[in-house]
Steps between C-alpha positions, in 0.01 A plus 500: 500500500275662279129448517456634152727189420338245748143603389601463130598152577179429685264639252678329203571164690318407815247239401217409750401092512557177600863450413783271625867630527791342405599405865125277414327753797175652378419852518208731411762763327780401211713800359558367081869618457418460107299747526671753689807405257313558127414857650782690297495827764414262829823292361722747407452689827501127730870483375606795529362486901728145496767662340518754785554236732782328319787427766842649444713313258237245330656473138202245320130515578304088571179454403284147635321391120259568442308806730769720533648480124368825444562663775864380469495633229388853545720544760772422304363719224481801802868436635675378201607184726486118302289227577494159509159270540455253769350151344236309842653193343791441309465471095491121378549611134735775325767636716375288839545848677312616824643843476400698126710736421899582579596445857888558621670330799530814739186654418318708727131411435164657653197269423193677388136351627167598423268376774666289814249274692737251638804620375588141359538565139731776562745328741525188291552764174770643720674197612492373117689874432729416757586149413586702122815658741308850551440704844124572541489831649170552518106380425278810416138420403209732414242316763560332854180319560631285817411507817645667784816575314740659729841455390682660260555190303392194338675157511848634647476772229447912493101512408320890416236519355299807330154379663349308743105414499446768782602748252194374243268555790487076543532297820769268381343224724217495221 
């Protein structure tokens, strides 16, 4: 990985404090995806390093609402791929829709993350993809903050990701 990359997302996003996770730990470090993803160049150049590691035959690009809407959507600016936008909760109003956008039966789908603590959000987007009649071929997020990852995946399904805290320079366990 690049460490002109990793130390552009430290220096634009790793915030020092008192903050608690969405897993409800607390830790001394929290990485802001918002702003690592309002940085025009640091965007632009986060999708095209998820873009890269698109597996073979993915056909429409996931993204979990709200975080990774724009990275979603740069990446399928960068590969010319569509996109659909996974609701956390299904719409009570309008449409009643927990998938945004068009979705076909048969689809081959990678879901796009932008910083993984537990991995929760993403498996439950992807099962919600899934229950829509699509394969999920993938989950490819810009940050890993867990612990002690050592598998290749997350929740039965293919995880990479383009950094992990190591490569901001943080202990994870913080």
């Amino acid at each position: 990985m690049s460490v002109s990359l990793a130390a552009r997302v430290r220096d634009a996003a790793l915030l020092e404090g008192d903050f608690v996770l969405s897993s409800g730990k607390r830790s001394n470090v929290y990485v802001d995806k918002y702003l690592f993803s309002t940085e025009p160049e640091l965007l632009r150049d986060l999708a095209g390093a998820l873009a890269r590691m698109l597996p073979q035959g993915v056909n429409r690009l996931a993204g979990v609402a709200l975080g990774a809407v724009p990275l979603v959507v740069a990446v399928s600016l960068a590969t010319g791929l569509p996109y659909v936008v996974v609701r956390k909760e299904t719409k009570e109003y309008g449409t009643g829709r927990s998938v945004e956008g068009n979705l076909d039966v048969g689809d081959n789908v990678a879901l796009i993350e932008d910083v993984v603590t537990t991995g929760t959000q993403a498996v439950e987007a992807a099962g919600r993809l899934e229950e829509s009649g699509v394969e999920v071929l993938s989950i490819l997020a810009v940050l890993d903050r867990r612990e002690g990852r050592t598998e290749p995946e997350i929740g039965g399904y293919p995880f990479k990701t383009v950094l992990e805290m190591a490569d901001l320079r943080v202990d994870s366990n913080n």
